[in-house]
C-alpha positions in Angstrom: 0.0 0.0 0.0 1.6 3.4 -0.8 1.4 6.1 1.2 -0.6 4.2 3.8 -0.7 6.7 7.3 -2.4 5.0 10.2 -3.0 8.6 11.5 -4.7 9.0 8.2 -6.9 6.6 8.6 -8.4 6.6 11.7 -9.0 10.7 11.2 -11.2 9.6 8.4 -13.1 7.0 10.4 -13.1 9.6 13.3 -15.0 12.2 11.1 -17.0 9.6 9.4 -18.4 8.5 12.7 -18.8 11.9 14.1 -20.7 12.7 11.1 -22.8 9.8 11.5 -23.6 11.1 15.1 -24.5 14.4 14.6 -26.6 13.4 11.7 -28.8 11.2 13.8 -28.9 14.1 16.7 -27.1 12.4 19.6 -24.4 13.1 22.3 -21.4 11.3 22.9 -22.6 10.2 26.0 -26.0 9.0 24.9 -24.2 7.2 22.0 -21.9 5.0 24.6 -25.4 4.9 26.9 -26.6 3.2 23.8 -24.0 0.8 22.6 -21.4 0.7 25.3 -19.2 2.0 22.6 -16.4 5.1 23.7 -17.1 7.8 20.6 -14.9 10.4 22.3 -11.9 8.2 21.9 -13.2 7.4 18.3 -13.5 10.8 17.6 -10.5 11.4 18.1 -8.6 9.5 16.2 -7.1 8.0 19.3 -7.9 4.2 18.9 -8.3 1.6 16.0 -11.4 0.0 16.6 -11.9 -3.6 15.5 -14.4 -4.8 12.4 -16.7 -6.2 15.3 -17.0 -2.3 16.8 -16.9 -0.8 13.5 -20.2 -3.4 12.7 -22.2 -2.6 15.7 -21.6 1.6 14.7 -23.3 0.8 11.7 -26.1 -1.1 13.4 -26.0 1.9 15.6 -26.8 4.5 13.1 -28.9 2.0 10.9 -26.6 1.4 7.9 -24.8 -1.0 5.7 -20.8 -1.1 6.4 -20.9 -0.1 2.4 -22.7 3.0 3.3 -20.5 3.4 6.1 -17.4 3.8 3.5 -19.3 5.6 0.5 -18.3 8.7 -0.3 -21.3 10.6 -0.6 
């Protein structure tokens, strides 16, 4: 992979999910009420969550890991 950053990557999955949040009008905190799940730490960019946590996000905010990665 060229010009693969780790850092990158997990900024763009920070915003994704913070995106995702704010679209369906929750808090952080009422976000981990709901799944258990830590969004601040997601947020930012802090931890690499696992295809298991990334999953249960999308069940979260009601959509398909594909949707998860489009674009638009």
């Amino acid at each position: 992979m060229e010009n693969f950053s780790k850092e990158a990557a997990l900024l763009e999955l920070a915003k994704r999910v913070k995106e995702l949040r704010k679209l369906k009008g929750v808090s952080q905190q009422n976000a981990y009420n709901d799944t258990g799940i830590h969004f601040a730490r997601i947020e930012q960019g802090k931890i690499d969550i696992s295809h298991t946590t990334l999953h249960r996000i999308c069940e979260y905010f009601e959509i398909s890991l594909k949707e998860f990665f489009d674009d638009n």
